[in-house]
C-alpha positions as CSV (number, residue, x, y, z in Angstrom):
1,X,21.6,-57.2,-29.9
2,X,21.8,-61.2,-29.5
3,X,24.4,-61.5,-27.4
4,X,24.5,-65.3,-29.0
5,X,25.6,-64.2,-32.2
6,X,28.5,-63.8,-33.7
7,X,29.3,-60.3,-34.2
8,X,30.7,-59.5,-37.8
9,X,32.3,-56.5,-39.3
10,X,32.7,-55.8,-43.0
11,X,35.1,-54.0,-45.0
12,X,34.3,-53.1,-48.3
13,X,31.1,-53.9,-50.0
14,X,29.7,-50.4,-50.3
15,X,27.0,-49.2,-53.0
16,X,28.0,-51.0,-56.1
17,X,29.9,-53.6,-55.1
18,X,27.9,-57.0,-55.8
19,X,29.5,-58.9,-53.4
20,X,29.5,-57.3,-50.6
21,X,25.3,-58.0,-50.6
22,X,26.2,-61.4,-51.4
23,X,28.3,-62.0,-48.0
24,X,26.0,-60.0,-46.8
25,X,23.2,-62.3,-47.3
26,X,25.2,-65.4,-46.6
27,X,25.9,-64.3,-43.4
28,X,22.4,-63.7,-42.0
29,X,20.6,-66.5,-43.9
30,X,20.9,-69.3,-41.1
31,X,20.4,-66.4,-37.9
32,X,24.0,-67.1,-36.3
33,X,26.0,-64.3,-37.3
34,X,25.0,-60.6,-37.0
35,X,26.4,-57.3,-39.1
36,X,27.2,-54.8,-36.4
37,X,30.2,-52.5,-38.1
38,X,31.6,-51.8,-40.8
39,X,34.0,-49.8,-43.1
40,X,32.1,-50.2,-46.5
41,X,33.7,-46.9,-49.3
42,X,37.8,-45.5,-49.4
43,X,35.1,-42.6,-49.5
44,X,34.4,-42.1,-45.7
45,X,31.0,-40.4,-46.4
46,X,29.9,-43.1,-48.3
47,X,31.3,-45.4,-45.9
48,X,29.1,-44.0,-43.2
49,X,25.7,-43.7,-44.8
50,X,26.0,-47.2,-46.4
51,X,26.3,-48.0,-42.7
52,X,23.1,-46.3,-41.4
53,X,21.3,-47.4,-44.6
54,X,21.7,-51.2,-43.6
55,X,20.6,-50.3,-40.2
56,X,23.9,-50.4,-38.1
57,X,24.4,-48.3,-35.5
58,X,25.8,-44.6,-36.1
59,X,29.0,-45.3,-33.5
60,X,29.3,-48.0,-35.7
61,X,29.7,-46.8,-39.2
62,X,33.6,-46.2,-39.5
63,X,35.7,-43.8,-42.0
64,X,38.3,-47.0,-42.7
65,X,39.3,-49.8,-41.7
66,X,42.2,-48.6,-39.3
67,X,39.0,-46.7,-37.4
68,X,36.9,-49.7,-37.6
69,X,39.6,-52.1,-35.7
70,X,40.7,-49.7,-33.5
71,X,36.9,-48.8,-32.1
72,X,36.1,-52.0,-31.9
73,X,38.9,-53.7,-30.2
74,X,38.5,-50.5,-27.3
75,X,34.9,-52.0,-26.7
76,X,33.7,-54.3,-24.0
77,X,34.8,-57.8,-25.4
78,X,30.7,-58.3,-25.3
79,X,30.2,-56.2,-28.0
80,X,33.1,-55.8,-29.9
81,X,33.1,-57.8,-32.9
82,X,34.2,-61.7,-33.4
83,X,35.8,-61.2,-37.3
84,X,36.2,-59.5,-40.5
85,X,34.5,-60.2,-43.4
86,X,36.9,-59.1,-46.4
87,X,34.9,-57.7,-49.6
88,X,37.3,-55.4,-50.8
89,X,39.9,-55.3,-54.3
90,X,42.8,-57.5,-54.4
91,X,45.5,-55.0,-53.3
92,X,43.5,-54.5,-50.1
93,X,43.5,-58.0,-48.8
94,X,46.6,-58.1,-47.0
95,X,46.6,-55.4,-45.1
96,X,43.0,-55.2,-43.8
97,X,43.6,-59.0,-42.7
98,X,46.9,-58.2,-41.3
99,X,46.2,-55.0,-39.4
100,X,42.6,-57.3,-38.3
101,X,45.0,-60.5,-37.4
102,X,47.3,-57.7,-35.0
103,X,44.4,-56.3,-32.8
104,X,43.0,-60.0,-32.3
105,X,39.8,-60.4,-35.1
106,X,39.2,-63.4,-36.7
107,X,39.3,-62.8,-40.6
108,X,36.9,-64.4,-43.5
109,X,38.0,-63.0,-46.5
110,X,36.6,-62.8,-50.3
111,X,39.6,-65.1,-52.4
112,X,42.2,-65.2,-53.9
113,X,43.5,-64.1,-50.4
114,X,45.9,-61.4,-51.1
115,X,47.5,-59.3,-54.4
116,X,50.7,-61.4,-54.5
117,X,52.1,-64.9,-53.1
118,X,54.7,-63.2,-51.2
119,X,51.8,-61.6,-48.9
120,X,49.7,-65.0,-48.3
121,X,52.6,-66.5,-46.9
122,X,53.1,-63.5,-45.1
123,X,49.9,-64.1,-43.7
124,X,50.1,-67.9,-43.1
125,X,53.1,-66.7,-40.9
126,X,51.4,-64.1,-38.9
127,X,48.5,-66.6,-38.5
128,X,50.9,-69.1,-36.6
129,X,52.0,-66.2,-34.0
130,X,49.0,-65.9,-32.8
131,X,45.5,-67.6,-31.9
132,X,43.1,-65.9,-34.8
133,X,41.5,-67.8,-37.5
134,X,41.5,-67.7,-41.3
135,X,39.0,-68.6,-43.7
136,X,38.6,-68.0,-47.4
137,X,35.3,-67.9,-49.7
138,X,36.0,-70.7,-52.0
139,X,31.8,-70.4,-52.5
140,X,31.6,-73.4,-54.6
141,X,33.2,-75.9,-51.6
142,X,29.7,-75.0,-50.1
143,X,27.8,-77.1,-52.6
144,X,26.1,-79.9,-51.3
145,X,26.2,-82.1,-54.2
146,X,30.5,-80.7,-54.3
147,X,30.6,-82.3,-50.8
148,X,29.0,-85.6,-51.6
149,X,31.4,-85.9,-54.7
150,X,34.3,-85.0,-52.5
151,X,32.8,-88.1,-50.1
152,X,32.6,-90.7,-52.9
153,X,36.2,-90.0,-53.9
154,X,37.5,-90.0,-50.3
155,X,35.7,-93.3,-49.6
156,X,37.2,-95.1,-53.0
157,X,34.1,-95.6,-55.0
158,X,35.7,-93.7,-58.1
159,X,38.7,-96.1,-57.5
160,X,42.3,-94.4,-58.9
161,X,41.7,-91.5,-60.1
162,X,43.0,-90.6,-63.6
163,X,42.2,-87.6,-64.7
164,X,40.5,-84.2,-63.5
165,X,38.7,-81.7,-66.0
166,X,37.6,-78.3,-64.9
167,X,36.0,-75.6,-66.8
168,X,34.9,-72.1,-66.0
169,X,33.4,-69.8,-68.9
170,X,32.0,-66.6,-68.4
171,X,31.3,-64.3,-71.2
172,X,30.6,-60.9,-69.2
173,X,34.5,-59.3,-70.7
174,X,34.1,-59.9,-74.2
175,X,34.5,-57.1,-75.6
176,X,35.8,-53.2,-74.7
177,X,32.4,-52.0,-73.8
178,X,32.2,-54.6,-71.0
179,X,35.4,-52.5,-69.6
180,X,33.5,-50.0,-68.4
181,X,31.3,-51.7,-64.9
182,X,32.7,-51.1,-61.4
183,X,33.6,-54.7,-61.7
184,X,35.6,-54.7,-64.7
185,X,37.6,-52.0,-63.9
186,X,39.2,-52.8,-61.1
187,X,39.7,-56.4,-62.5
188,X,41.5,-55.2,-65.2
189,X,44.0,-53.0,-63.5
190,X,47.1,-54.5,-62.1
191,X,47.7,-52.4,-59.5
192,X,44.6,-53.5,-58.0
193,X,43.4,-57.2,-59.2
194,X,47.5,-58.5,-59.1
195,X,49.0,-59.9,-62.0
196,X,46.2,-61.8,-63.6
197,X,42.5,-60.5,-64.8
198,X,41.1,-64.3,-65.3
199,X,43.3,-66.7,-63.5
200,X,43.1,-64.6,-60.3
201,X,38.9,-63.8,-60.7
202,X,38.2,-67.5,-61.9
203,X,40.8,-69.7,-62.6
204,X,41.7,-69.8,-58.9
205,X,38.4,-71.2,-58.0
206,X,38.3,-73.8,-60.9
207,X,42.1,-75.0,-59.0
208,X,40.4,-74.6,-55.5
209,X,37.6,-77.0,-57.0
210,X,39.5,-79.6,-58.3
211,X,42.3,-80.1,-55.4
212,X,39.1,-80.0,-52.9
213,X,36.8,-82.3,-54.8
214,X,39.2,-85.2,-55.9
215,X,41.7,-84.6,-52.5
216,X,45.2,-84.6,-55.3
217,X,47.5,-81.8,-55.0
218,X,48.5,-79.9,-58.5
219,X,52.7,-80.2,-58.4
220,X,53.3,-79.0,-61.8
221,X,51.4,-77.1,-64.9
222,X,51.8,-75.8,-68.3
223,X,49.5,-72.8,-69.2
224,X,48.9,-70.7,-72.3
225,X,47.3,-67.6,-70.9
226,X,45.8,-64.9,-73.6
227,X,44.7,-61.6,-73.7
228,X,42.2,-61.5,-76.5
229,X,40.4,-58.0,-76.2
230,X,42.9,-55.2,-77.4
231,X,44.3,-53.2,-75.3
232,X,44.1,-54.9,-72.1
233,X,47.3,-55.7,-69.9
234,X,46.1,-58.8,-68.1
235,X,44.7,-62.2,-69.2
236,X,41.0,-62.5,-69.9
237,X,41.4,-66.6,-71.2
238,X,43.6,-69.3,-70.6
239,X,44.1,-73.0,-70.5
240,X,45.8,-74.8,-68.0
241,X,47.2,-79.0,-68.3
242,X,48.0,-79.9,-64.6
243,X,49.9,-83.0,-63.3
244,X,48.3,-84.1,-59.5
245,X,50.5,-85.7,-57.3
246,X,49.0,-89.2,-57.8
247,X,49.9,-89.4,-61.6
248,X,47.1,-87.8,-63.0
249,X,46.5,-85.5,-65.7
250,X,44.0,-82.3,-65.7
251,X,43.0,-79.7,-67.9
252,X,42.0,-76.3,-66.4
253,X,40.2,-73.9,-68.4
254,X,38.6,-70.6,-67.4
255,X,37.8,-67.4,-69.8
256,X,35.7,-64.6,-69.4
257,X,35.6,-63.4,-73.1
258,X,33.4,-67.0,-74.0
259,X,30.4,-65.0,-75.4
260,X,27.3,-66.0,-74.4
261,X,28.6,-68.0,-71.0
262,X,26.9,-67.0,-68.3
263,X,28.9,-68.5,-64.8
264,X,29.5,-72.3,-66.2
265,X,31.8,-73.9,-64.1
266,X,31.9,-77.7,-64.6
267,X,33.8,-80.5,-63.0
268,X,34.7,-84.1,-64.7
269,X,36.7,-86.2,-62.7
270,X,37.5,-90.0,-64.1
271,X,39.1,-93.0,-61.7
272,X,39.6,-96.5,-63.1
273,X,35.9,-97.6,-61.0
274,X,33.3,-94.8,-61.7
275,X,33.4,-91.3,-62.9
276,X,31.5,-87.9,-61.6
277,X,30.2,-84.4,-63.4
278,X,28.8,-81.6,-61.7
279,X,27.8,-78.6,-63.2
280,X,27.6,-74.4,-61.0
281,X,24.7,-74.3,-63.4
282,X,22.5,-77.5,-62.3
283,X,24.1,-77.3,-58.9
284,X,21.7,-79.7,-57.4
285,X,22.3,-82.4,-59.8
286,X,25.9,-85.1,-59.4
287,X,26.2,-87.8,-62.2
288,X,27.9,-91.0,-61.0
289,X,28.6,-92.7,-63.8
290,X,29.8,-96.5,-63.3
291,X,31.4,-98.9,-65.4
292,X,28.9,-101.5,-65.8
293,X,26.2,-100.1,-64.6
294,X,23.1,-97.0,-65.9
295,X,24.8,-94.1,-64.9
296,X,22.8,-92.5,-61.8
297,X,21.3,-89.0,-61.1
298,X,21.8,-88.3,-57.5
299,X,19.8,-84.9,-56.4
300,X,20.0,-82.7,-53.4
301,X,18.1,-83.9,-50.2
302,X,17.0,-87.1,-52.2
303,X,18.1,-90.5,-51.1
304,X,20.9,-91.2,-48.9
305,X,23.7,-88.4,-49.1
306,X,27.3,-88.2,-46.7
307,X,27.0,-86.1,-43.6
308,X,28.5,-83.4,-44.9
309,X,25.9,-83.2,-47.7
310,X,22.9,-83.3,-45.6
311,X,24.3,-80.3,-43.4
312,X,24.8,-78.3,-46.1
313,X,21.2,-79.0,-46.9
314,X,18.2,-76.7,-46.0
315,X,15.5,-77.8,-47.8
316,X,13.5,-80.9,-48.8
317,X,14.7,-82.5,-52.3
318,X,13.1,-80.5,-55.4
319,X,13.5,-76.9,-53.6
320,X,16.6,-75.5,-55.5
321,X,19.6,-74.7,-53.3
322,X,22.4,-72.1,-55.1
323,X,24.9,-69.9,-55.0
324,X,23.7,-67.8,-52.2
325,X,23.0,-71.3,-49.8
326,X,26.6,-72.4,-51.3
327,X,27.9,-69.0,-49.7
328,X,25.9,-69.4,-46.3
329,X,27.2,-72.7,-45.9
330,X,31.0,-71.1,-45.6
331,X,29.7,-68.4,-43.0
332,X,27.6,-71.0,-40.8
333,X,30.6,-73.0,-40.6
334,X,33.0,-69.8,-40.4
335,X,30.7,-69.3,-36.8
336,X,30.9,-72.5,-35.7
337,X,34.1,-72.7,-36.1
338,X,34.3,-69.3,-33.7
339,X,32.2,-70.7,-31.5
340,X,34.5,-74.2,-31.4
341,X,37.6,-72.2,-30.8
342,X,36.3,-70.5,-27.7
343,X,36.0,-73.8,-25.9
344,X,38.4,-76.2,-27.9
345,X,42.0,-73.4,-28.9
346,X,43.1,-76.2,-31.2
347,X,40.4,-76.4,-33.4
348,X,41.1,-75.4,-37.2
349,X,39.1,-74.3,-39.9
350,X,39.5,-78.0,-41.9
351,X,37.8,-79.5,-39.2
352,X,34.9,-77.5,-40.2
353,X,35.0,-77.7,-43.5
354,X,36.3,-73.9,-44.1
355,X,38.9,-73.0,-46.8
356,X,41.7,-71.9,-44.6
357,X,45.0,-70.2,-45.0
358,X,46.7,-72.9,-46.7
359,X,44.1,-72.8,-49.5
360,X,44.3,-69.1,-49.8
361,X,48.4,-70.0,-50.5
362,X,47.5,-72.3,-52.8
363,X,45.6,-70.2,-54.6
364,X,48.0,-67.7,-54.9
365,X,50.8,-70.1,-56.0
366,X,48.5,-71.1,-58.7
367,X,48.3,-67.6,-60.4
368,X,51.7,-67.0,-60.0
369,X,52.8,-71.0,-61.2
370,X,50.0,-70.1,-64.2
371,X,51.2,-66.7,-64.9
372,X,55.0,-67.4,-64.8
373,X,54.3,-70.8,-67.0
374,X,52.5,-68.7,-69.8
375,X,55.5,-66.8,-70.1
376,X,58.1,-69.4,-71.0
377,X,58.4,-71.6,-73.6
378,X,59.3,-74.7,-71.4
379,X,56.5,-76.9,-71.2
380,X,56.4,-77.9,-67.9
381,X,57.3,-76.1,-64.4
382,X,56.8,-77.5,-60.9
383,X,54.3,-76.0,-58.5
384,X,55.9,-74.1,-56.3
385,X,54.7,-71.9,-53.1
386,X,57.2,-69.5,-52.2
């Protein structure tokens, strides 16, 4: 073992589960994190030979997560593991990170955070008792060409902004037979996925990527959530009109019953100056469009980008960067961010460009805000957290 690494376990992820390969991935493309534990199955055989099949050590391969912590906080402190890397359902958020948070591990957890509101600011709480860090896989925040738009906002060049348009349509629930996938089900089920099928899977990334990307805060919505497949108990569409704290208006949509979508989350954000549009589907491509001027194409790795655009970078311009390098991006930081702390205990994640606790709570308020919105026939409600 590389005693340089940083040691990660995970929980969840077992045979099945997408994305537990997909952290898994992110986590060893850039060769600064390392996979030494984990609890991957509620099925404790499973669990175990999941762990020998991805090559981890048989001492290693835990029952649950209680055995997992528990081990690995009784090791040496230079082999025990550094963090937690959450892939699990919703319902099994909170405590995994909380019971991770008590013996001392740093958590990175798949969003929204947690099944309810009430237990991410829970968690918020128990982060400021002690000295662990938080961070959240908002993936698309790990865009390059998201970071350079964030930039060009931040530095003025849109001017006022006016109005913020996010979309994300996905057509893999359309209709009952879709029900039956791993995937589905547990999305579908309240008792695990929380009180939202769409707003909680999608809809709370589409929020996460406007407030991140334009730097507004949502204070109030109104939303008219559906269920359009029979029989279902949750949401599977909705729109969403939001009101930023600057005066400007957005629209929020996100389905997964849009037949024939495949992952198409867009982003259209107009100031008074200059406008931008970036598309999860042509991820290395971010029209600036001025008002007087040929609208321009600016590409990943081409031309003169922000810092945080080139360091999200890995390859020369015209070698297509994605979803997995999007998700790497949040892990490499996630380390550095470990690595930071252990020499400088006030660093946070923001200063690393990691979705932190107060994301994952504004996340969760905006299901809840969305959810309880839908409900009334009042038009509009403030945004509240807690």
């Amino acid at each position: 073992m590389d005693n340089c690494k940083i040691r990660m376990a995970m929980v969840g992820g077992g045979e099945g589960a997408f994305i537990g390969a997909v952290h898994r991935i992110a986590a060893r493309l850039d060769g600064q994190i390392e996979l030494v534990a984990g609890a991957f199955s509620s099925d404790p055989q499973k669990s175990i030979t999941m762990g020998k099949q991805l090559g981890l050590a048989p001492t290693r391969c835990y029952d649950d997560y209680h055995m997992l912590l528990q081990s690995e906080a009784a090791l040496p402190e230079s082999e025990r593991i550094h963090f937690v890397a959450i892939v699990t359902p919703n319902h099994l958020y909170f405590p995994i990170a909380a019971k991770a948070i008590e013996y001392g591990f740093h958590v990175l957890s798949d969003k929204p955070a947690t099944l309810n509101l009430s237990e991410a600011l829970q968690l918020q709480t128990l982060l400021q008792q002690t000295n662990c860090l938080y961070g959240l896989t908002h993936t698309y925040t790990g865009y390059p060409m998201v970071k350079e738009a964030r930039h060009r906002i931040a530095t003025g060049e849109l001017g006022n902004i006016r109005k913020v348009v996010v979309e994300y349509s996905q057509g893999w629930l359309a209709s009952e037979d879709d029900e039956q996938s791993k995937q589905a089900s547990w999305r579908l089920d309240a008792s695990q996925s929380g009180i939202s099928c769409c707003m909680g899977d999608i809809g709370v990334h589409a929020a996460n990527l406007a407030e991140y990307v334009s730097g507004l805060t949502i204070t109030s919505l109104c939303a008219d959530l559906n269920t359009v497949v029979c029989g279902r108990q949750l949401d599977d569409d909705g729109t969403v009109l939001l009101r930023f704290d600057n005066g400007a208006k957005g629209v929020l949509l996100a389905s997964q019953i849009a037949l024939g979508e495949e992952n198409n989350l867009t982003l259209k954000i107009y100031g008074d100056k200059a406008s931008i549009e970036w598309s999860q589907m042509e991820p290395n491509s971010l029209w600036l469009r001025m008002k007087d001027a040929p609208a321009q194409l600016l590409r990943t790795g081409a031309g003169t980008l922000c810092h945080a655009a080139t360091n999200a970078t890995r390859v020369p311009a015209g070698h297509p960067e994605g979803y997995l390098e999007a998700f790497a991006n949040i892990y490499l930081n996630f380390a550095m961010l470990i690595q930071a702390r252990q020499q400088q205990p006030d660093v946070q994640p923001e200063d690393f460009d990691v979705p932190s606790i107060q994301a994952a709570v504004r996340g969760m308020a905006f299901i809840e805000n969305a959810v309880a919105a839908s409900a009334k026939e009042t038009k509009w409600h403030p945004f509240n957290i807690g």
